[in-house]
mmJSON file of the N, C-alpha and C atoms, coordinates in Angstrom:
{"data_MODEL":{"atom_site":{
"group_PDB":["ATOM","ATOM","ATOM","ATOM","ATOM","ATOM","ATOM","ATOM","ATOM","ATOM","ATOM","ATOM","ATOM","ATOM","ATOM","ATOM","ATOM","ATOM","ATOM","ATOM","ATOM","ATOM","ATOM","ATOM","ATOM","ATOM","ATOM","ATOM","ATOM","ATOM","ATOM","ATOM","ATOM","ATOM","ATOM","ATOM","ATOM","ATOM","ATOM","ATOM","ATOM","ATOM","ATOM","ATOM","ATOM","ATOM","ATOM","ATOM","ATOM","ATOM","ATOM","ATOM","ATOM","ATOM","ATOM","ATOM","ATOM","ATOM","ATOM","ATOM","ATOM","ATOM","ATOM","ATOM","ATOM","ATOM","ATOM","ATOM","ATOM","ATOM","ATOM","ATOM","ATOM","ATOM","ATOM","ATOM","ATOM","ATOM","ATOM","ATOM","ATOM","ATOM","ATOM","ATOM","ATOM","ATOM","ATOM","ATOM","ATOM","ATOM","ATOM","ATOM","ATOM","ATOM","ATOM","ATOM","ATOM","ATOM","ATOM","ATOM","ATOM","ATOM","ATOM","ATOM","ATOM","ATOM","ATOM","ATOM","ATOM","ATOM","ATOM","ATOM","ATOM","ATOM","ATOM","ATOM","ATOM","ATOM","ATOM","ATOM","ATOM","ATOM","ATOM","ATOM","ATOM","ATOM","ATOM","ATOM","ATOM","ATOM","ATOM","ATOM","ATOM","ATOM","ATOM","ATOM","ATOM","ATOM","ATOM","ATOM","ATOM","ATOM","ATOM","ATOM","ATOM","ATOM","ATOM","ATOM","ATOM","ATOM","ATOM","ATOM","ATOM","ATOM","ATOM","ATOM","ATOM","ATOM","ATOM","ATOM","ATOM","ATOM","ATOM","ATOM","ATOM","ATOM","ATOM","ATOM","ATOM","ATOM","ATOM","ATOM","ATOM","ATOM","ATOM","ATOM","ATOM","ATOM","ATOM","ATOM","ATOM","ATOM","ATOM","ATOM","ATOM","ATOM","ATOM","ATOM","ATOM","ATOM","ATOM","ATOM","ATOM","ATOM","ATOM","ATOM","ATOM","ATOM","ATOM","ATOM","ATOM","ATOM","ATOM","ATOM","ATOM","ATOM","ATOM","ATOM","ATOM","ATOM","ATOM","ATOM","ATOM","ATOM","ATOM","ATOM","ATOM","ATOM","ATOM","ATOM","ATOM","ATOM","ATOM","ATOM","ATOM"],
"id":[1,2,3,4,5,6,7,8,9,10,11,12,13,14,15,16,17,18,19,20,21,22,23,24,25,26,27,28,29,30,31,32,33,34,35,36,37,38,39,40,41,42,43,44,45,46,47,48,49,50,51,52,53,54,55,56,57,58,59,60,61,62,63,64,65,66,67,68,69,70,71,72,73,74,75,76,77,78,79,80,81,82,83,84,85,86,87,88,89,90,91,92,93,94,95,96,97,98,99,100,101,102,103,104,105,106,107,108,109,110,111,112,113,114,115,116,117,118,119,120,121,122,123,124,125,126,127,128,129,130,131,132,133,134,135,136,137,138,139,140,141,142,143,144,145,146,147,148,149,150,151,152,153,154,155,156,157,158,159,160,161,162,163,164,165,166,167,168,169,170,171,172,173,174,175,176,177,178,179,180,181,182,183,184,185,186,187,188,189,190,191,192,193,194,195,196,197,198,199,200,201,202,203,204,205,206,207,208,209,210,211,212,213,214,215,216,217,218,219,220,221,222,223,224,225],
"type_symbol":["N","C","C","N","C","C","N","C","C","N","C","C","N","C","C","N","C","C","N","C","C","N","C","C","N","C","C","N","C","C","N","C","C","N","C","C","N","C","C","N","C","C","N","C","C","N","C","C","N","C","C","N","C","C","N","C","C","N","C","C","N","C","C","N","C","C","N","C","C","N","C","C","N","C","C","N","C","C","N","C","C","N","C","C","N","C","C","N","C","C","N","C","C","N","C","C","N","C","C","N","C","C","N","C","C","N","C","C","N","C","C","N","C","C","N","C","C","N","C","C","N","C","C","N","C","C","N","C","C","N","C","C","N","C","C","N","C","C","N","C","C","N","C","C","N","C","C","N","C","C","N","C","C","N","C","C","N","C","C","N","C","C","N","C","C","N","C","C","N","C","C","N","C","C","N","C","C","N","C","C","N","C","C","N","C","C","N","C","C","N","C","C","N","C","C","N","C","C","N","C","C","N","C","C","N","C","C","N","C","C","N","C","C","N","C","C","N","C","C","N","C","C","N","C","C"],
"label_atom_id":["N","CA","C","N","CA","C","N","CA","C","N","CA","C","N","CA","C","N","CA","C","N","CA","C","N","CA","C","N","CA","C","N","CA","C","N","CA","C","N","CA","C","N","CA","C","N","CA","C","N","CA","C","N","CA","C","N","CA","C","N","CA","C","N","CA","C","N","CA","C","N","CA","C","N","CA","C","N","CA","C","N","CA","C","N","CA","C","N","CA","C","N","CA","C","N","CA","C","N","CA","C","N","CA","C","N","CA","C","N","CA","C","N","CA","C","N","CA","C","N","CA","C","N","CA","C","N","CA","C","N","CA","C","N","CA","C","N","CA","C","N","CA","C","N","CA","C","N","CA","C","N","CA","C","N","CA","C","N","CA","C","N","CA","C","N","CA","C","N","CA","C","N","CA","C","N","CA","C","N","CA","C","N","CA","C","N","CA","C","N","CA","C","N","CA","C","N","CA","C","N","CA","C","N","CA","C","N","CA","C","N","CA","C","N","CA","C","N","CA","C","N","CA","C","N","CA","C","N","CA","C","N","CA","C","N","CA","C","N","CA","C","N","CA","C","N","CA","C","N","CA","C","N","CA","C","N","CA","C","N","CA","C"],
"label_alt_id":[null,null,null,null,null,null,null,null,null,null,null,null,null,null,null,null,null,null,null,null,null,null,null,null,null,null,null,null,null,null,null,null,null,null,null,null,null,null,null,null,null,null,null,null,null,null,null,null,null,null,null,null,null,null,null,null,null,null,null,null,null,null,null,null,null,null,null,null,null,null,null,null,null,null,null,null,null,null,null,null,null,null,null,null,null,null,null,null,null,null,null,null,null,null,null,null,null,null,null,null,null,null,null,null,null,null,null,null,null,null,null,null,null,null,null,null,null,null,null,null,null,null,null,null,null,null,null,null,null,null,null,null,null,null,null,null,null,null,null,null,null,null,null,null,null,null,null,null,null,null,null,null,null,null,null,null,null,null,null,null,null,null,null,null,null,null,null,null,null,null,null,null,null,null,null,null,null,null,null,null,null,null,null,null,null,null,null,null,null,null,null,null,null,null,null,null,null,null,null,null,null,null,null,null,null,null,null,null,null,null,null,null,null,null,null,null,null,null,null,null,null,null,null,null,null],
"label_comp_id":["UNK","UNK","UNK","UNK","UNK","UNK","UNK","UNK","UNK","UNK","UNK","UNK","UNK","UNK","UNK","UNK","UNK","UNK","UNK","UNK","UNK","UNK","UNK","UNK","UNK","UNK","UNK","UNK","UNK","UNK","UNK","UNK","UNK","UNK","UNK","UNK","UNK","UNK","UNK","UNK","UNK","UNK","UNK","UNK","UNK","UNK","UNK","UNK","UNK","UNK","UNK","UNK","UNK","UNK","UNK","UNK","UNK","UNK","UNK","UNK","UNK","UNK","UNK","UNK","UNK","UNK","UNK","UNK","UNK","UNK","UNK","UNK","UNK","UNK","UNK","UNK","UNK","UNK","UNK","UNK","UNK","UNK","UNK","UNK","UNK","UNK","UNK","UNK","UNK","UNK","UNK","UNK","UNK","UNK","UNK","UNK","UNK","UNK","UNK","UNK","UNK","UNK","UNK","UNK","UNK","UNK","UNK","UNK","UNK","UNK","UNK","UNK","UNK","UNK","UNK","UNK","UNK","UNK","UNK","UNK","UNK","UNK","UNK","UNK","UNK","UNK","UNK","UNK","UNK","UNK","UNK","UNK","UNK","UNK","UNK","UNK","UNK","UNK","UNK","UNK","UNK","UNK","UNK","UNK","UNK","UNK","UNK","UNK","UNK","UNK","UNK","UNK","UNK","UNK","UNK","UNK","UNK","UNK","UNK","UNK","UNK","UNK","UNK","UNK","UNK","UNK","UNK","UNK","UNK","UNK","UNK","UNK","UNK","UNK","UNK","UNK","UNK","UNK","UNK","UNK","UNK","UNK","UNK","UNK","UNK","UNK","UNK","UNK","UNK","UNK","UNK","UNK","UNK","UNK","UNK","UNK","UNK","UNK","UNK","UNK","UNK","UNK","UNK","UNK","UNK","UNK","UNK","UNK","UNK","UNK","UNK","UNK","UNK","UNK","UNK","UNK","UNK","UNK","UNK","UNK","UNK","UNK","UNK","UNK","UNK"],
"label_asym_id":["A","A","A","A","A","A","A","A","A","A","A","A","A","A","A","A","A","A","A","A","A","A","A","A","A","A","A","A","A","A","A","A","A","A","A","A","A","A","A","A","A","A","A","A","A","A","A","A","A","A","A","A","A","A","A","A","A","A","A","A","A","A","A","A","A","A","A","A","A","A","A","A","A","A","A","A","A","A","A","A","A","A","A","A","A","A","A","A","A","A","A","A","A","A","A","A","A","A","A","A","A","A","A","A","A","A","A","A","A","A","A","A","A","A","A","A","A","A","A","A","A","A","A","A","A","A","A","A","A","A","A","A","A","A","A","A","A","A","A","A","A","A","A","A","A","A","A","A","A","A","A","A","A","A","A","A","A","A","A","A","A","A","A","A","A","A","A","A","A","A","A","A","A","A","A","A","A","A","A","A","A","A","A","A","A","A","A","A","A","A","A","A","A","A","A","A","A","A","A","A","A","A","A","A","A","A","A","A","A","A","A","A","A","A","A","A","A","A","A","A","A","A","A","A","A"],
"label_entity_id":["1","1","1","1","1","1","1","1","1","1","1","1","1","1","1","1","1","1","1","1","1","1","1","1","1","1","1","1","1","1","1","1","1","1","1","1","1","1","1","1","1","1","1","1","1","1","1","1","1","1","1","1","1","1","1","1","1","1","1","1","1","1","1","1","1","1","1","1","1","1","1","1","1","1","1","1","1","1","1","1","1","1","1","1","1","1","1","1","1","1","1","1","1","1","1","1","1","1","1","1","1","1","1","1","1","1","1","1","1","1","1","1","1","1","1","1","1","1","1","1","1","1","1","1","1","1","1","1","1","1","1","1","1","1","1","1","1","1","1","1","1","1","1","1","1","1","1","1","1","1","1","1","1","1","1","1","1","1","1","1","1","1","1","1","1","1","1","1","1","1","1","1","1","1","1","1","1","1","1","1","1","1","1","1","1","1","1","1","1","1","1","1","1","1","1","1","1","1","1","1","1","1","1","1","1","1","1","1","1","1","1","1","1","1","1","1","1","1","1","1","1","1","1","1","1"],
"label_seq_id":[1,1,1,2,2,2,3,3,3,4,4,4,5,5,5,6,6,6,7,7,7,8,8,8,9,9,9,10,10,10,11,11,11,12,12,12,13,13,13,14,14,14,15,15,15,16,16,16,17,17,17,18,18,18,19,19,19,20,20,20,21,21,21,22,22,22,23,23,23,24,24,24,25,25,25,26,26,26,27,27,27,28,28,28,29,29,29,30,30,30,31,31,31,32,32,32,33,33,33,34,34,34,35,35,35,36,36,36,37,37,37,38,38,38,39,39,39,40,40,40,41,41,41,42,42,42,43,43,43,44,44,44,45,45,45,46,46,46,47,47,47,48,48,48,49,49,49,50,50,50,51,51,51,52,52,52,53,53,53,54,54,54,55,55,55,56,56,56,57,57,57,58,58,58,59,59,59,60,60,60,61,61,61,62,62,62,63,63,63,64,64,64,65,65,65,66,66,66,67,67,67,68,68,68,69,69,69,70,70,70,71,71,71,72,72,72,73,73,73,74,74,74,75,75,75],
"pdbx_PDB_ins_code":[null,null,null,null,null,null,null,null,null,null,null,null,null,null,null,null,null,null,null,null,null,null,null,null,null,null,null,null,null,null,null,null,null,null,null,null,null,null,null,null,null,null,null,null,null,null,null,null,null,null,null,null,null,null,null,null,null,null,null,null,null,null,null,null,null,null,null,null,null,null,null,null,null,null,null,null,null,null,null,null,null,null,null,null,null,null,null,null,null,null,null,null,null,null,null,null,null,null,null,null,null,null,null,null,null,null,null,null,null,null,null,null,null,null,null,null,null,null,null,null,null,null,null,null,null,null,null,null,null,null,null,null,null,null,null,null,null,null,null,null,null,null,null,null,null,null,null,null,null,null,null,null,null,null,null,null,null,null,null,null,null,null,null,null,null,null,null,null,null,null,null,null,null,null,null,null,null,null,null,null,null,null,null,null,null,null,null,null,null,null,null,null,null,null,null,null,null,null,null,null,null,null,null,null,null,null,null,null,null,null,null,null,null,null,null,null,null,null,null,null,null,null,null,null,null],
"Cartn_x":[-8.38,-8.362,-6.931,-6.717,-5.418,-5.441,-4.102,-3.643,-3.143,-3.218,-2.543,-1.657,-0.506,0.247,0.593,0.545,0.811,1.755,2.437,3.842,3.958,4.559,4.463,6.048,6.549,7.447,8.323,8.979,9.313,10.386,9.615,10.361,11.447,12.954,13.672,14.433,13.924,14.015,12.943,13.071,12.117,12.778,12.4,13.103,12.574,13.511,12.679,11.945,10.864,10.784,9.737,9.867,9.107,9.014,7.967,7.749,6.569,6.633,6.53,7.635,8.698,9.718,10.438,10.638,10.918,11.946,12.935,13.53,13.412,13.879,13.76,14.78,14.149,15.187,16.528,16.318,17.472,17.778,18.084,18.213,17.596,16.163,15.589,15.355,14.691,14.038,12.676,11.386,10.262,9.011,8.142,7.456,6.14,5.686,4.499,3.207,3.214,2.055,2.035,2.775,2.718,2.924,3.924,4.15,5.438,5.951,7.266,8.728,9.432,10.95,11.897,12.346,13.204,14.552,14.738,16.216,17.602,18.462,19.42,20.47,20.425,21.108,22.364,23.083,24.695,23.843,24.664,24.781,25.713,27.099,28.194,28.618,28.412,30.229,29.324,27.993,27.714,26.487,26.54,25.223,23.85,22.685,21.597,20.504,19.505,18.144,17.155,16.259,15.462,14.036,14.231,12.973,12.223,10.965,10.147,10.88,11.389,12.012,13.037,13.849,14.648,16.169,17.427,18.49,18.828,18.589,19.55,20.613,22.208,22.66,22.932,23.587,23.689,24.045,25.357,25.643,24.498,23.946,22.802,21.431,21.307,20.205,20.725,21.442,21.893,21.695,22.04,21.578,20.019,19.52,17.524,16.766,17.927,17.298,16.672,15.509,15.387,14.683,14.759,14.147,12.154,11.55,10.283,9.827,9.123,8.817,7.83,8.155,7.298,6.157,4.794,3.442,3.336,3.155,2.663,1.396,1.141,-0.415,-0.711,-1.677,-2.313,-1.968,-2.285,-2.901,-1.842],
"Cartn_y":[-25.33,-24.025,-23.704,-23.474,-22.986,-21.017,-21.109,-20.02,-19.436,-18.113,-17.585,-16.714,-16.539,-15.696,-14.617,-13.592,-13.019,-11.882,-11.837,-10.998,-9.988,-9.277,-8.601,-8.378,-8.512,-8.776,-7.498,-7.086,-6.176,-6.826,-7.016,-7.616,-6.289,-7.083,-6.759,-7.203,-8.592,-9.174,-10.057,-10.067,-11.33,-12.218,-13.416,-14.322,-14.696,-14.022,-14.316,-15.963,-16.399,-17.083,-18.01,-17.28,-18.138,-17.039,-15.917,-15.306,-14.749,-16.494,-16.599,-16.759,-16.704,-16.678,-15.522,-14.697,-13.172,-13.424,-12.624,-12.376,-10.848,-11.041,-9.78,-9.051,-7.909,-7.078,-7.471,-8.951,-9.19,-10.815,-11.075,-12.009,-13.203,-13.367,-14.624,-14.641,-15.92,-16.243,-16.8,-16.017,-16.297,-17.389,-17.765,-18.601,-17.495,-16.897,-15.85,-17.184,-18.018,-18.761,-19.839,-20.246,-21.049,-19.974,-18.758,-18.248,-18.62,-19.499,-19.995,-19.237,-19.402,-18.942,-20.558,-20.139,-21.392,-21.377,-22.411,-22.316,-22.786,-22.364,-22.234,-23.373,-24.011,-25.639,-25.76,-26.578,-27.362,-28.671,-28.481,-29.828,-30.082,-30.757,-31.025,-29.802,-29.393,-28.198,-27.069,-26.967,-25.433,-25.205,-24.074,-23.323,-22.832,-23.086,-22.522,-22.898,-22.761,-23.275,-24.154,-25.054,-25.565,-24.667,-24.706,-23.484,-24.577,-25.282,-26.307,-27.394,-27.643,-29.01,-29.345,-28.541,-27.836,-27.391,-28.23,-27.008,-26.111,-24.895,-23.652,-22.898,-23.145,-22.774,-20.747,-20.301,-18.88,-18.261,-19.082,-18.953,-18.744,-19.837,-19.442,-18.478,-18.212,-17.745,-16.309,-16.138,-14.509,-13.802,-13.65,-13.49,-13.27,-13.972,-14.059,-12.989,-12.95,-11.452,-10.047,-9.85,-8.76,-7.686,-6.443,-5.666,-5.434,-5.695,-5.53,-4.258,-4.092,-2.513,-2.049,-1.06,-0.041,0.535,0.392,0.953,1.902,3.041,4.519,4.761,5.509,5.42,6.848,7.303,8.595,9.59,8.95,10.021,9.802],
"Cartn_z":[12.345,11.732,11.303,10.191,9.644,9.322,9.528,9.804,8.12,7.782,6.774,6.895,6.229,5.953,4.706,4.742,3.741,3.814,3.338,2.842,1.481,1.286,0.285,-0.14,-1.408,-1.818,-3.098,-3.0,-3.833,-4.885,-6.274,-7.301,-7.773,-7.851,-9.017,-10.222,-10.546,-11.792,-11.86,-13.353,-13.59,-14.46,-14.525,-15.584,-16.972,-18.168,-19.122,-19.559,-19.67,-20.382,-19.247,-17.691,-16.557,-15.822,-16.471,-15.695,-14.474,-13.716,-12.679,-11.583,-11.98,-10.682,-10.675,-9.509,-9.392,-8.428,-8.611,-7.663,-6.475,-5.121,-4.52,-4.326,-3.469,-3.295,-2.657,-1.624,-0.595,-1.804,-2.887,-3.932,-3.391,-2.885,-2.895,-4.43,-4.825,-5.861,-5.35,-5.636,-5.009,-6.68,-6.106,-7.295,-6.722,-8.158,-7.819,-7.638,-8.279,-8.346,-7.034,-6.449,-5.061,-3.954,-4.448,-2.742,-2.088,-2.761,-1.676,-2.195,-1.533,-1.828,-2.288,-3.438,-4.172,-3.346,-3.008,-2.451,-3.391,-3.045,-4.441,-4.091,-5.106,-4.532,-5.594,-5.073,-5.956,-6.762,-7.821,-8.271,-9.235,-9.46,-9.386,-9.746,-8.871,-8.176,-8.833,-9.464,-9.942,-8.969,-8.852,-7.963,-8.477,-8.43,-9.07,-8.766,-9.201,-8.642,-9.835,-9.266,-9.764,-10.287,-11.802,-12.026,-13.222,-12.906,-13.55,-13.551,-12.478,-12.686,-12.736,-13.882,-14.319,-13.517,-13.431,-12.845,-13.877,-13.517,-14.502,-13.802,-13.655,-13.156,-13.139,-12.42,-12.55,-13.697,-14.196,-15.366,-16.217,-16.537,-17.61,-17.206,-16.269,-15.003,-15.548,-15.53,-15.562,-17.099,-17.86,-19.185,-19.512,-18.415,-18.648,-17.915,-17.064,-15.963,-16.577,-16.54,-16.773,-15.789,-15.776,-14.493,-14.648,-14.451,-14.612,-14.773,-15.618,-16.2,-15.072,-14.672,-13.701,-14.172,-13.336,-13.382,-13.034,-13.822,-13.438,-13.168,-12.137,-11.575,-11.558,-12.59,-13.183,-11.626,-10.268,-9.241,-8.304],
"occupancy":[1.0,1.0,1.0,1.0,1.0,1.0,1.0,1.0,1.0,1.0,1.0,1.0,1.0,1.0,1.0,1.0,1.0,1.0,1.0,1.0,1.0,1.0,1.0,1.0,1.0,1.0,1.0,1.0,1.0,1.0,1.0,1.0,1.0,1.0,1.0,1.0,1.0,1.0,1.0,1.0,1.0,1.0,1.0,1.0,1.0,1.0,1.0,1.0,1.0,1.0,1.0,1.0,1.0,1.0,1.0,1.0,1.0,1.0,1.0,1.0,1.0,1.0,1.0,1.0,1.0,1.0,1.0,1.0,1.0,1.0,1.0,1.0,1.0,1.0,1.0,1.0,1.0,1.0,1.0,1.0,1.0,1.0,1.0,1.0,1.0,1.0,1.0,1.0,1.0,1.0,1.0,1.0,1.0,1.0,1.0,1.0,1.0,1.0,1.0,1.0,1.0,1.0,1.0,1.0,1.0,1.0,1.0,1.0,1.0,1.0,1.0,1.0,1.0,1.0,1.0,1.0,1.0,1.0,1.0,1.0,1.0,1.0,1.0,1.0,1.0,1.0,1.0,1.0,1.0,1.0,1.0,1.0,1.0,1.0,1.0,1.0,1.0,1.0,1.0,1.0,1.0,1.0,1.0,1.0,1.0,1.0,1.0,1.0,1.0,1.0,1.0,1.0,1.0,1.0,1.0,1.0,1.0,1.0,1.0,1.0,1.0,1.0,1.0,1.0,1.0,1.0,1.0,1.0,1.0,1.0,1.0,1.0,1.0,1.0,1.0,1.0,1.0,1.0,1.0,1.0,1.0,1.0,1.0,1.0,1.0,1.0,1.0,1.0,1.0,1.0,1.0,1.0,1.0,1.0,1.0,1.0,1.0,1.0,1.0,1.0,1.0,1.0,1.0,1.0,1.0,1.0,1.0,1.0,1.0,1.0,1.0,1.0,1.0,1.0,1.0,1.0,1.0,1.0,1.0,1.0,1.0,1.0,1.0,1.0,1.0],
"B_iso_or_equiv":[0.0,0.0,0.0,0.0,0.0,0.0,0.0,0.0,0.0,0.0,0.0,0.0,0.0,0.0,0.0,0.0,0.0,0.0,0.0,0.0,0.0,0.0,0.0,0.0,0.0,0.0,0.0,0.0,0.0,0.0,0.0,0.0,0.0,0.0,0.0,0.0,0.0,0.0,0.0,0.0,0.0,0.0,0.0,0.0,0.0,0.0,0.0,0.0,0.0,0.0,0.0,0.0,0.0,0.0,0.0,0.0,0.0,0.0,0.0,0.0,0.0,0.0,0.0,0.0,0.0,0.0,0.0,0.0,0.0,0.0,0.0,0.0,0.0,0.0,0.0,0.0,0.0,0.0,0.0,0.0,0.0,0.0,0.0,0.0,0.0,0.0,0.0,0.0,0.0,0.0,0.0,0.0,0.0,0.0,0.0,0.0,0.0,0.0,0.0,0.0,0.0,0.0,0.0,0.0,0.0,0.0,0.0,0.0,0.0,0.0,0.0,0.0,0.0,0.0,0.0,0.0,0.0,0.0,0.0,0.0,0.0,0.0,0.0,0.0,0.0,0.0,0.0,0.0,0.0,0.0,0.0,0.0,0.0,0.0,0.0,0.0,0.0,0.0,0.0,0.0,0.0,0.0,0.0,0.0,0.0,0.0,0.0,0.0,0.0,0.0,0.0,0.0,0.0,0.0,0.0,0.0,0.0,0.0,0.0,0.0,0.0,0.0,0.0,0.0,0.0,0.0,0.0,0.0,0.0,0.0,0.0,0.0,0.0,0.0,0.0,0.0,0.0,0.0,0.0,0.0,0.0,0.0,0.0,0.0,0.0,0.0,0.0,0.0,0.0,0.0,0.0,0.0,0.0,0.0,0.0,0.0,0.0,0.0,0.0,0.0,0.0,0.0,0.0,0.0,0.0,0.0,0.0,0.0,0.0,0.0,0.0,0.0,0.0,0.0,0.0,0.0,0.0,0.0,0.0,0.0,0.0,0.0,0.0,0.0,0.0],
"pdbx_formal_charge":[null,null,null,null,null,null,null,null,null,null,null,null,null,null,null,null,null,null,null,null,null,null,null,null,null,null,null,null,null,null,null,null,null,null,null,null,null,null,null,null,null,null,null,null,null,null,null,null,null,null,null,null,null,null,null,null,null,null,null,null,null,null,null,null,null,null,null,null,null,null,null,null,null,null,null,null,null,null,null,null,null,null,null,null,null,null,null,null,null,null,null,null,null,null,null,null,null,null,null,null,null,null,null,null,null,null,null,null,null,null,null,null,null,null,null,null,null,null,null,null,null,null,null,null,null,null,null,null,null,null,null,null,null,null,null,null,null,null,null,null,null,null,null,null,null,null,null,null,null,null,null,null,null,null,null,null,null,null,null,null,null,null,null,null,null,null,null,null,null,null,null,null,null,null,null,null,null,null,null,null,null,null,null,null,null,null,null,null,null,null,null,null,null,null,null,null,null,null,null,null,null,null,null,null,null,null,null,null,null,null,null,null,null,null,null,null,null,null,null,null,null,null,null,null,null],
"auth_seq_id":[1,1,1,2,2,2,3,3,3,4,4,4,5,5,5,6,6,6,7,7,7,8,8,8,9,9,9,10,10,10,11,11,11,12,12,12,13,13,13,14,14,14,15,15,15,16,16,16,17,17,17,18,18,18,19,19,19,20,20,20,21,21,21,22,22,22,23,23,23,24,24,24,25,25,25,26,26,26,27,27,27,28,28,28,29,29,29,30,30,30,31,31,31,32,32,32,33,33,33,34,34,34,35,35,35,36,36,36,37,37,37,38,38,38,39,39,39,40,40,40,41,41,41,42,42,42,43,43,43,44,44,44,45,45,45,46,46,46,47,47,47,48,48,48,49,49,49,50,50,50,51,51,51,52,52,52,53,53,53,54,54,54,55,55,55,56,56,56,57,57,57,58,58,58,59,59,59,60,60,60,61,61,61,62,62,62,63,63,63,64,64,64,65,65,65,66,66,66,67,67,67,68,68,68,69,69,69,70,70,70,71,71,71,72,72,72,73,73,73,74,74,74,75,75,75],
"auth_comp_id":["UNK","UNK","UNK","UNK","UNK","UNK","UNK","UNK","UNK","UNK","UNK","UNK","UNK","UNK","UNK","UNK","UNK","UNK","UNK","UNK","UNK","UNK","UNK","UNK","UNK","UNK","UNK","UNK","UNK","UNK","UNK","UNK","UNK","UNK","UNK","UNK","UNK","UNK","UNK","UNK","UNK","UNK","UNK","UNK","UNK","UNK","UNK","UNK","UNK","UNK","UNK","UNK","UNK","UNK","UNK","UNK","UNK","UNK","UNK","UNK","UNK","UNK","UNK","UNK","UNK","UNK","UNK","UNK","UNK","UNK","UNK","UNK","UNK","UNK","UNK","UNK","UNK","UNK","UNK","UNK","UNK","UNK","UNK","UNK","UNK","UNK","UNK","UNK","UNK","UNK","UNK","UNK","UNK","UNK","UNK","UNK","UNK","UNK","UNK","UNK","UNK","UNK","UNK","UNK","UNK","UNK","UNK","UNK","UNK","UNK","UNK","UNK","UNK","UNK","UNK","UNK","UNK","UNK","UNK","UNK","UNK","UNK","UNK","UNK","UNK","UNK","UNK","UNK","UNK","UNK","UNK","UNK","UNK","UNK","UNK","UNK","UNK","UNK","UNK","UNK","UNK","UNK","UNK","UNK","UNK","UNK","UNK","UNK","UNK","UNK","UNK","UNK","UNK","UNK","UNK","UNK","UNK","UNK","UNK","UNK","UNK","UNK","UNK","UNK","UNK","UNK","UNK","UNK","UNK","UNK","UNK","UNK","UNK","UNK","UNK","UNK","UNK","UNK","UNK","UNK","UNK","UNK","UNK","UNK","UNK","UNK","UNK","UNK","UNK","UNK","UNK","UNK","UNK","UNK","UNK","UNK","UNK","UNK","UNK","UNK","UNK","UNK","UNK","UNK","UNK","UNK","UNK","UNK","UNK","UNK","UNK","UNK","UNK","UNK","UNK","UNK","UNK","UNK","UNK","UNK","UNK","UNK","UNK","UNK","UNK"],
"auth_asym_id":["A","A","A","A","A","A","A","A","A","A","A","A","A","A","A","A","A","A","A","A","A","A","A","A","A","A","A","A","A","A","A","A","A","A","A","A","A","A","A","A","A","A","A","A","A","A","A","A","A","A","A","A","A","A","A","A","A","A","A","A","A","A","A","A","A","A","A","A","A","A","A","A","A","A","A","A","A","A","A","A","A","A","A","A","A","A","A","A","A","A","A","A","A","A","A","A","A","A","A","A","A","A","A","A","A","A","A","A","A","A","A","A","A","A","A","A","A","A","A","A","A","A","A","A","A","A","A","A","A","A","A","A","A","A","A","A","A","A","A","A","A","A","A","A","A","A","A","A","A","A","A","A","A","A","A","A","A","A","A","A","A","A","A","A","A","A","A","A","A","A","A","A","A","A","A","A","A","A","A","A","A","A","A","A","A","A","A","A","A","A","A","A","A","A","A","A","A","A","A","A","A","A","A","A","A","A","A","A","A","A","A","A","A","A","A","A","A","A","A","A","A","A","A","A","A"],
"auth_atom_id":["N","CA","C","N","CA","C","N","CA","C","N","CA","C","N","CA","C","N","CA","C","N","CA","C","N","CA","C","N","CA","C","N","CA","C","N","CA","C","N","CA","C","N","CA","C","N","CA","C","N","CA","C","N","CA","C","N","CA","C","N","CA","C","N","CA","C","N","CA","C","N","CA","C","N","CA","C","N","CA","C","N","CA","C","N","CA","C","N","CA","C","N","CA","C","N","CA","C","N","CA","C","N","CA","C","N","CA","C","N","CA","C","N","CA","C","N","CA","C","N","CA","C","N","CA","C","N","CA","C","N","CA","C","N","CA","C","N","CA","C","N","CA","C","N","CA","C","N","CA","C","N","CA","C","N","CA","C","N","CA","C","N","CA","C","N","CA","C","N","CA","C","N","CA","C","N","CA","C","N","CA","C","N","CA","C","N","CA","C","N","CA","C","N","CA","C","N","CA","C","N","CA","C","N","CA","C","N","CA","C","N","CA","C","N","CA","C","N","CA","C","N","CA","C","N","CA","C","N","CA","C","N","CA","C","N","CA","C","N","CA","C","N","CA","C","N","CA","C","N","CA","C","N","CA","C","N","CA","C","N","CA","C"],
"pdbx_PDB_model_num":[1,1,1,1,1,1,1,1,1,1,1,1,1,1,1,1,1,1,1,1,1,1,1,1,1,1,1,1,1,1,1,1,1,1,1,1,1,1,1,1,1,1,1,1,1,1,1,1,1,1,1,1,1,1,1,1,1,1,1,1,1,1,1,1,1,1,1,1,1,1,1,1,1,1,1,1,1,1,1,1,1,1,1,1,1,1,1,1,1,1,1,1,1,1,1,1,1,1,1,1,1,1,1,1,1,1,1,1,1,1,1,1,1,1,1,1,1,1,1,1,1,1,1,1,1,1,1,1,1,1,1,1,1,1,1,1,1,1,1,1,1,1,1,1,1,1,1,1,1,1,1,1,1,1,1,1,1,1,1,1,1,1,1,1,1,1,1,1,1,1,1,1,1,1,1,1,1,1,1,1,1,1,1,1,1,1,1,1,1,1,1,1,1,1,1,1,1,1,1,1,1,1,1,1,1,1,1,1,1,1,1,1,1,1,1,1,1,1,1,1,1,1,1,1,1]
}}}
């Protein structure tokens, strides 16, 4: 028998262009479609994460950020 977990996550960016990877309030980078938290890795001497495969360092990571538009709820 396996066990589940579920968490709830408060987005404040999203990335243009893959927007399935969100970042949170405490700067994880989460994947909406698996659930997991991306961990943010080096690779020669720059910092950033793997998004499809993909390294995109911060440098370029940053420019794509955008804040996710807020849902107003009639009640």
């Amino acid at each position: 028998m396996s066990d589940t977990v579920i968490y709830t996550v408060e987005i404040t960016y999203t990335i243009i262009g893959h927007e399935h990877y969100v970042f949170d309030k405490l700067k994880n980078l989460h994947n909406k479609k698996t659930g997991r938290i991306i961990k943010q890795k080096s690779k020669n001497g720059m910092i950033g994460y793997y998004i499809n495969g993909k390294f995109m360092s911060l440098k370029r990571l940053k420019p794509l950020l955008i804040k996710p538009p807020k849902n107003i709820l009639p009640f």
